[in-house]
C-alpha positions in Angstrom: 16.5 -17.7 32.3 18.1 -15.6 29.6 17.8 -14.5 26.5 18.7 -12.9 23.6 15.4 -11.8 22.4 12.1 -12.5 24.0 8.6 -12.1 22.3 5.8 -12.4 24.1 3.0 -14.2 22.4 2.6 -17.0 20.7 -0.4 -16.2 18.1 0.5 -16.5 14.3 2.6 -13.5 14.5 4.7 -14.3 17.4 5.9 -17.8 16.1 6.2 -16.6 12.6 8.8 -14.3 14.2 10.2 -16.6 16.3 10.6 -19.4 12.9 12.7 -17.0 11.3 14.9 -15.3 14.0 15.7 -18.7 15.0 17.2 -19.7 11.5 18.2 -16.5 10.2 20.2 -14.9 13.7 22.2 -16.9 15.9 20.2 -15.0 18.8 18.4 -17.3 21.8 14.9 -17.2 21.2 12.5 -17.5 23.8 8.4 -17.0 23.4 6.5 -16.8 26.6 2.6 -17.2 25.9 -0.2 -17.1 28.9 -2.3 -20.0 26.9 -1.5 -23.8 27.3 -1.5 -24.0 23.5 0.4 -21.5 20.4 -2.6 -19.9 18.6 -5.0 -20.5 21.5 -6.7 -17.4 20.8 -7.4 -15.4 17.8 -5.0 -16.7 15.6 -7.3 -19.6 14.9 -10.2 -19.1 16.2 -10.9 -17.1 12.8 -12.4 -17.7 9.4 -9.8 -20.1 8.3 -9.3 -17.6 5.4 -6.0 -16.9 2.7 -7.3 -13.4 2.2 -7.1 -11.6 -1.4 -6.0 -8.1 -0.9 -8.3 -6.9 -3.0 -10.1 -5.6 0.1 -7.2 -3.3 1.6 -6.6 0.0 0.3 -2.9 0.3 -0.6 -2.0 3.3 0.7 -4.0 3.7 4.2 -3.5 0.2 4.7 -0.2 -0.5 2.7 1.4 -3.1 5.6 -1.6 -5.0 5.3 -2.4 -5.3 1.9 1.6 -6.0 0.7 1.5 -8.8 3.6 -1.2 -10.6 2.5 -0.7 -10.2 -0.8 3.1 -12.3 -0.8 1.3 -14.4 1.9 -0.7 -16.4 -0.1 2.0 -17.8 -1.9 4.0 -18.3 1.5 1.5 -20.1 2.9 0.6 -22.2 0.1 4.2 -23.3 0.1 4.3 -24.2 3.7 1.1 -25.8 3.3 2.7 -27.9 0.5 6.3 -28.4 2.4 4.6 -29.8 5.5 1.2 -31.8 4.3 -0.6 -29.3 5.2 -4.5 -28.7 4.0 -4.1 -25.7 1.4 -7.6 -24.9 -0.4 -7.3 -22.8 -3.5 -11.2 -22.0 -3.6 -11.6 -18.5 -4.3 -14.1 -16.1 -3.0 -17.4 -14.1 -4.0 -17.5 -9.8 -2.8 -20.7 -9.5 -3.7 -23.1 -5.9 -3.5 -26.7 -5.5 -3.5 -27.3 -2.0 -4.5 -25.4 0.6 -6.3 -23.4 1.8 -3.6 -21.7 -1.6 -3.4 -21.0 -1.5 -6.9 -19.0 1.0 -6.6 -17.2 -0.3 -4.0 -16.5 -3.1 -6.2 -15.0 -1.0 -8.6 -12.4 0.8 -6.2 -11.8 -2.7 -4.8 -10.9 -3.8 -8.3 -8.1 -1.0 -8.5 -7.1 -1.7 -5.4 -6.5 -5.7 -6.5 -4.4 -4.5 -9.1 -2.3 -2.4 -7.3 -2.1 -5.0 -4.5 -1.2 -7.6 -7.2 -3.5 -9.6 -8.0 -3.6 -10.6 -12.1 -5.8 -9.5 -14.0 -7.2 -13.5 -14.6 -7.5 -13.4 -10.5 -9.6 -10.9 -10.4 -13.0 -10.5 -12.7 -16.2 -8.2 -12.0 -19.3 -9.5 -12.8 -22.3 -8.9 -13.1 -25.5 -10.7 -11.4 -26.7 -12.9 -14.0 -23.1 -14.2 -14.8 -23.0 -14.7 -10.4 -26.3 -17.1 -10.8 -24.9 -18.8 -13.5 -21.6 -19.6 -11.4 -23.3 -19.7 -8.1 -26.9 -20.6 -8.3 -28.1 -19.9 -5.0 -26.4 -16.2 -5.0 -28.4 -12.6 -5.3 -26.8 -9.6 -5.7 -26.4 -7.1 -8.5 -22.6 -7.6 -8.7 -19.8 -9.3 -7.5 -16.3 -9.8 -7.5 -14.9 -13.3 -8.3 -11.1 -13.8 -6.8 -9.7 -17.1 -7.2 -6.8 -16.3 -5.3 -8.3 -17.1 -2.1 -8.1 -20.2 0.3 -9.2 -21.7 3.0 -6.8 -23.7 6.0 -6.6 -24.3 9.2 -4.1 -21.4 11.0 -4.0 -23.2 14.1 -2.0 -26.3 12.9 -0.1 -23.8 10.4 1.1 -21.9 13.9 1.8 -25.5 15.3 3.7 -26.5 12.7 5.8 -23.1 12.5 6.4 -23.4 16.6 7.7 -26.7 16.2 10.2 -25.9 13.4 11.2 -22.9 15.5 12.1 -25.3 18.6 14.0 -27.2 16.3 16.4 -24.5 15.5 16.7 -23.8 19.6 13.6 -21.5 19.9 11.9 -21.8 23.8 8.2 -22.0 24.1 7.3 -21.5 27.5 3.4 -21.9 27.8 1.5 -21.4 30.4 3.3 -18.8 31.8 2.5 -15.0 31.5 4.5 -12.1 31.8 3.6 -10.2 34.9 5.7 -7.4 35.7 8.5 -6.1 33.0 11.1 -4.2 34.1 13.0 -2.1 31.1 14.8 0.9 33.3 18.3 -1.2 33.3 20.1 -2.2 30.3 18.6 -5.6 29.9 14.9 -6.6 30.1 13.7 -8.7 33.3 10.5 -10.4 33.0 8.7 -11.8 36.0 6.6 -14.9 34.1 5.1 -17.3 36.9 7.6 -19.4 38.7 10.7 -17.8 35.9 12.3 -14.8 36.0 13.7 -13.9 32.8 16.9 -11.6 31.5 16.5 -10.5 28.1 18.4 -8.0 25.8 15.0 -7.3 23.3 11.3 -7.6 23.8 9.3 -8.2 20.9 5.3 -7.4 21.8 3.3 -10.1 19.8 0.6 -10.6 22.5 -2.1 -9.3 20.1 -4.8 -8.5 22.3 -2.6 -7.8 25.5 -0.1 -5.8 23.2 -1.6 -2.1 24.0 -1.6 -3.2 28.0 2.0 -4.5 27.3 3.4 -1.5 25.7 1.4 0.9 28.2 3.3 -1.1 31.2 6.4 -0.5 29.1 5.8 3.2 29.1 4.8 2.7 24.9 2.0 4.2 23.0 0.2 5.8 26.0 -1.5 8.2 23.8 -3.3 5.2 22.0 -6.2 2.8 23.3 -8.1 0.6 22.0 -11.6 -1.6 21.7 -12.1 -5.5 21.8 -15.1 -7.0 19.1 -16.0 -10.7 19.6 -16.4 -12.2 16.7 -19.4 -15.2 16.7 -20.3 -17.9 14.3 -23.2 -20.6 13.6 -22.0 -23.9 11.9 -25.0 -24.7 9.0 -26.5 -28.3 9.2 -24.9 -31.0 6.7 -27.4 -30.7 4.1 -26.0 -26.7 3.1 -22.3 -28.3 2.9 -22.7 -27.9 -1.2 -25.0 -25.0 -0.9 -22.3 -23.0 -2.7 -18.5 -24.2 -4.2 -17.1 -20.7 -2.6 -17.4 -18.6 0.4 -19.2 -15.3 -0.1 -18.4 -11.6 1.6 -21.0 -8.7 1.0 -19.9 -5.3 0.6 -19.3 -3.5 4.2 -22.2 -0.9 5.0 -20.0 0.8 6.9 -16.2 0.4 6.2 -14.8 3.1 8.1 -15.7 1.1 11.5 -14.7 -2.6 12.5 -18.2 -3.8 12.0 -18.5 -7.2 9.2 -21.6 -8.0 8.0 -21.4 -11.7 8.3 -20.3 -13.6 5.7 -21.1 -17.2 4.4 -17.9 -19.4 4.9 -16.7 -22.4 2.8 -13.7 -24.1 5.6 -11.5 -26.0 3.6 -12.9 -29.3 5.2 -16.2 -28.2 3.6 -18.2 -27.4 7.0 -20.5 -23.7 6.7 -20.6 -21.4 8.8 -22.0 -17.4 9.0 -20.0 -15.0 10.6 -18.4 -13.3 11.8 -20.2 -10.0 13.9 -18.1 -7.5 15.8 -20.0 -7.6 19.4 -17.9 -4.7 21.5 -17.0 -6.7 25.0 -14.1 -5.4 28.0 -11.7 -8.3 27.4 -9.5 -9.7 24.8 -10.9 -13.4 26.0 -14.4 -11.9 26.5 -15.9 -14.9 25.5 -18.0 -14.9 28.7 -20.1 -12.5 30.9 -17.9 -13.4 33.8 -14.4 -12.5 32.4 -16.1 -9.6 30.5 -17.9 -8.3 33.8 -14.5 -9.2 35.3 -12.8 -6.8 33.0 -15.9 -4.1 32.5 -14.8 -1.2 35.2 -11.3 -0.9 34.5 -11.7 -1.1 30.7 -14.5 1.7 30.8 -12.1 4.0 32.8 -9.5 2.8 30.2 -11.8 4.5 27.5 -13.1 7.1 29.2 -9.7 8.7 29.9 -8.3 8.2 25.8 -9.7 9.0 22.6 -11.8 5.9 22.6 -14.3 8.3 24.8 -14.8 9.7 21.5 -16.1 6.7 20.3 -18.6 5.5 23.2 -20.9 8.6 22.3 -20.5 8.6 18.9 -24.5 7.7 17.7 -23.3 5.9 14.7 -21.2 3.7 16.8 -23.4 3.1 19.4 -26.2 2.4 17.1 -24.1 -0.8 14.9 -22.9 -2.3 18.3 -26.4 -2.2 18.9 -27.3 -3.7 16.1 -24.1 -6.1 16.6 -25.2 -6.7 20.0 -28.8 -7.9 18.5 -27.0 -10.0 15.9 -25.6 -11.7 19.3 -28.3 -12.7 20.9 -31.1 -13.6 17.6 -29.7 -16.1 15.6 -32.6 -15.6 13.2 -31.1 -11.7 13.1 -27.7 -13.1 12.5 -28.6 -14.9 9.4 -31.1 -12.9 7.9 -28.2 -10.7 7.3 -26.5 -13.5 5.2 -30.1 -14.2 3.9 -29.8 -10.9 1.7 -27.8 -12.7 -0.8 -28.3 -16.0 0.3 -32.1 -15.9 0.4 -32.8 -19.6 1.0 -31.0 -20.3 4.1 -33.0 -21.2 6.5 -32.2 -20.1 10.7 -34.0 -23.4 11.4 -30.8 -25.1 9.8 -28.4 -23.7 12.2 -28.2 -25.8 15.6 -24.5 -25.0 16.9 -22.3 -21.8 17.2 -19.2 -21.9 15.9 -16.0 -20.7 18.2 -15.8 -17.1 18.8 -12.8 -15.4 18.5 -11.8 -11.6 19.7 -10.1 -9.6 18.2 -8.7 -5.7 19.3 -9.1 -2.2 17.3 -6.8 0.2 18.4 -8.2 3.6 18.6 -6.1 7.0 18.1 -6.0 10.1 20.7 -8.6 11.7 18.2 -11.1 9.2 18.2 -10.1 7.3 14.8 -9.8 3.7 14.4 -6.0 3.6 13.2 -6.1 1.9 9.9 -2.8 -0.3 9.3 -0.9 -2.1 11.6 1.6 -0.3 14.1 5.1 -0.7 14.8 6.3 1.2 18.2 9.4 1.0 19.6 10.4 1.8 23.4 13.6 1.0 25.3 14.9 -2.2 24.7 11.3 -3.3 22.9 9.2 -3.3 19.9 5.6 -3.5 20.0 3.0 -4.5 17.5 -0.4 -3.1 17.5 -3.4 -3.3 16.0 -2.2 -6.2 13.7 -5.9 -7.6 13.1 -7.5 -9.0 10.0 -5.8 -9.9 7.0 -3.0 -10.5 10.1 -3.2 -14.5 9.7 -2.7 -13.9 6.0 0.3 -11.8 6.0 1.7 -13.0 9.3 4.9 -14.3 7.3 6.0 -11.7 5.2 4.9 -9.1 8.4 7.1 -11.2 10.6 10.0 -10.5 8.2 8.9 -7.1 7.7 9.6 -6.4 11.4 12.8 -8.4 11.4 14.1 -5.8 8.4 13.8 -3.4 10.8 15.1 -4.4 13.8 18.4 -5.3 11.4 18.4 -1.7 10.4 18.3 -0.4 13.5 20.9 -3.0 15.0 19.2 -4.6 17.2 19.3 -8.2 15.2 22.1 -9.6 12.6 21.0 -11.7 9.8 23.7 -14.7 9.2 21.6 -16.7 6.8 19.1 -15.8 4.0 17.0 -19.3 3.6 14.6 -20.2 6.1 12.3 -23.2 4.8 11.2 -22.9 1.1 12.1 -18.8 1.2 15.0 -16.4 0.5 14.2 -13.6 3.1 16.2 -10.8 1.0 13.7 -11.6 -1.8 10.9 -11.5 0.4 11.8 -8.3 1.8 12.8 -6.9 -1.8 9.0 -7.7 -2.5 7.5 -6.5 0.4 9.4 -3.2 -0.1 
């Protein structure tokens, strides 16, 4: 087979890029994804979440927060376009001492900067959070009604079939083995196919960092795989509160959540997510993560995440993740803090666990913001995590931009769906 560009992975990311280089170039598009399915993986095994960027500081994490701030309104278009569900619910930050106040405070500037209006965006105070939400404790909170709740699995459905219909290939099932980038196109060995392609776009989210390491890419960077894990609430909590509520991060400078208390937009509960630390981007098991345990530790102990596996604070919250794992009653005593009447006797099924990867820098650091690295005849993108679903859009175009500026793409048309890309892009500038 051959192609003009070839982007491996079909996640939200991957098929948001393949929807618009297949209207807006006249290049052949081809996706290869391992999965039988787009979005098999993390891409909607997730909250379900249209994420305010109230919660991303704009200048460490400046891709983030201008992605998922234009794309709410992208999605809610789509959503409309296609019949789509699109909850406009809002969402609760809420802190229990002092120190969380304050971090309600910066997140407020950051909300403003991000731009959210000033009537999306209130701080109040904990009587005025009873009066809105009954059942809530905390000393203050955030209240965002720019937030919603969907499904991002039948959004990335819905984007891969409108990308097949303007020529776009989806070949599923089939993985790309061995890439070979020393000649002046790309081969790809994928199963039974052998592919020729003049670009290679990384999109395989969790793989990306082994991709782009086989591609001779970002050898200086590793990184560390968190499953997230959920437990569905009976029926009788379905009206226990009208939004979904976040607490305050203890510990924002690490991937860590404490779990939050989830409104779906088809009015199911849930709490979750942890970050339990496992060897595989599918560690969903303790086969595929024993499977994937020896080469992974050698993996970290030969990069900066070494740094990280004897770092006491770390090791003592994936403890304390770890617990979260196998205790339910531990799990939702942590939601219990400002939820105090949920009961762990109420919660009789997990929810799907998804995994998601934190790349980790040659010193040690989590790396904060998404990464765009380019190698011969490839771009790779890493460490696009959380708000990634919410932002996939606009990020997708983002990376288009520049791959135009650096010739590797033409643009011949500006409308794709409901959008002008130029204004897009002049927004996300």
């Amino acid at each position: 087979m051959k192609s003009d560009i070839t982007i491996i992975g079909a996640g939200i990311l991957g098929t948001s890029l393949a929807y618009f280089l297949s209207q807006a170039t006249d290049s052949s598009v081809l996706v290869l994804e391992q999965a039988p399915e787009a979005a098999y993986h993390t891409s909607r095994r997730n909250t379900g979440k249209v994420h305010a960027p109230f919660l991303y500081d704009p200048e460490r994490k400046r891709l983030f927060a201008r992605a998922a701030s234009l794309g709410f309104d992208m999605w809610e278009a789509f959503a409309k376009g296609k019949g789509l569900p699109f909850k406009r619910d809002g969402v609760l930050e809420v802190a229990l001492d002092e120190n969380g106040t304050k971090r309600l405070e910066k997140y407020m500037a950051w909300g403003e900067r991000n731009g959210l209006q000033k009537d999306e965006l209130k701080l109040l105070d904990g009587s005025e959070v009873s009066r809105l939400e009954p059942e809530v404790r905390c000393q203050n909170a955030i209240l965002c009604t720019k937030d919603g709740s969907v499904d991002y699995g039948k959004f990335t459905q819905s984007l891969m079939e409108d990308a097949k219909t303007h020529g776009a290939q989806f070949l599923l099932n089939t993985k790309a083995e061995e890439i070979d980038s020393t000649k002046g196109t790309v081969t790809i060995s994928a199963g039974q196919q052998t592919v020729e392609t003049g670009l290679v776009i990384n999109a395989a989210g969790g793989m990306a960092i082994d991709i782009a390491h086989s591609m001779g890419v970002a050898r200086d960077l590793a990184d560390i795989h968190f499953r997230g894990e959920y437990w569905q609430a009976d029926d009788e909590y379905r009206n226990l509160t009208k939004v979904s509520v976040y607490s305050v991060p203890k510990n924002p400078e690490y991937p860590f959540l404490d779990p939050h208390w989830i409104v779906r937009h088809d009015g199911r509960c849930e709490v979750g997510p942890n970050a339990v630390p496992v060897f595989s981007p599918y560690g969903y098991t303790f086969a595929e993560n024993a499977k994937e345990f020896p080469s992974k530790i050698i993996e970290m102990l030969t990069s900066g995440a070494a740094r990280m596996l004897f770092d006491p604070q770390f090791i003592s919250l994936a403890a304390g993740e770890f617990l979260s794992s196998v205790s339910k009653t531990v799990m939702i005593n942590r939601v219990r803090e400002f939820l105090p009447n949920l009961d762990p006797a109420k919660f009789h099924t997990r929810g799907t666990a998804g995994v998601r990867s934190s790349v980790i820098s040659s010193g040690g650091k989590f790396v904060p913001d998404a990464l765009i690295k380019e190698g011969k005849n490839s771009v790779h993108i890493l460490n696009y995590n959380s708000p990634g679903a919410t932002g996939a859009l606009p990020f997708a175009l983002h990376v288009i931009d520049q791959l135009r500026e650096k010739g590797l793409v033409r643009l011949a048309r500006t409308q794709c769906g409901p959008w002008d890309i130029s204004r897009i892009l002049e927004l996300l500038a």
